[in-house]
Phi, psi and omega in degrees: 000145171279129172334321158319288207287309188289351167289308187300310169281312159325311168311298199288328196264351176279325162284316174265041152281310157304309160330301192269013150267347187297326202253012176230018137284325172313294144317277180343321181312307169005273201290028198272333162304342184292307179327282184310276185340285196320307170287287151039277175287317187298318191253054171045027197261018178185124163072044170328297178331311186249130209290329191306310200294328176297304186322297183318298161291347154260029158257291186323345204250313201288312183292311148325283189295334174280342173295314158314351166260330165318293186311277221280022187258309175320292176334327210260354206238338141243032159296274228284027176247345201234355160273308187275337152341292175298341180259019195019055200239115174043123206280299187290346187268315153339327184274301205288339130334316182257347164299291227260334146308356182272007185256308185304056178330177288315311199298321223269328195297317184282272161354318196279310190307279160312326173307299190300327163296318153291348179308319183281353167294131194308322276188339163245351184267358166297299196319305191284327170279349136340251222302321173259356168326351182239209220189154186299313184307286168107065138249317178221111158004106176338300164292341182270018179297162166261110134034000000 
């Protein structure tokens, strides 16, 4: 493949990284009515009487909000896999990125699945080694360091 096509599939796969992370923060969201019932309960805005529903609302406050930092930590990790796709910028986050899209059936399996695939291509792993081939200062080649 030519350096054109491949900056060109890279692109295309960096959107619909923004795309599948946009929905699957969004999904995350859910679980935010568990959330809201759950404070709810703890501070007595539902079922004054009985002393149990608060324990009972901070375990729905507590399960809740951790699966929503969960989602949206997934969500944030394949943005930022899908901003470095597109800047053919660290190779490994980009990879462990497109591993971890692979828990999202259907869509998150394909989209991860192609990612690894194209990833493993020679002609795309130049790309990302151009680009970190230098050191932040941008004097000397990675490889030409001394030992």
């Amino acid at each position: 493949m030519s350096v054109s096509s491949d900056k060109d599939t890279l692109h295309l796969l960096s959107i619909f990284h923004y795309i599948l992370a946009g929905l699957i923060a969004l999904v995350a969201c859910i679980p935010l009515i568990h959330f809201t019932v759950g404070l709810g309960l703890v501070f007595g805005g539902i079922g004054e009487n009985e002393p149990a529903l608060g324990f009972m609302g901070a375990f729905f406050t507590l399960f809740a909000g951790a699966i929503i930092l969960v989602g949206w930590g997934l969500a944030f990790l394949v943005f930022l896999a899908g901003k470095n796709l597109d800047r053919q910028t660290k190779y490994q986050l980009c990879t462990v990125g497109a591993a971890v899209l692979c828990i999202f059936m259907p869509m998150g399996t394909i989209l991860g699945v192609f990612t690894l695939v194209t990833l493993q291509g020679e002609s795309v792993k130049a790309l990302f080694d151009r680009d970190s081939s230098f050191t932040s200062s941008g004097d000397l080649p990675m490889d030409s360091r001394p030992s």
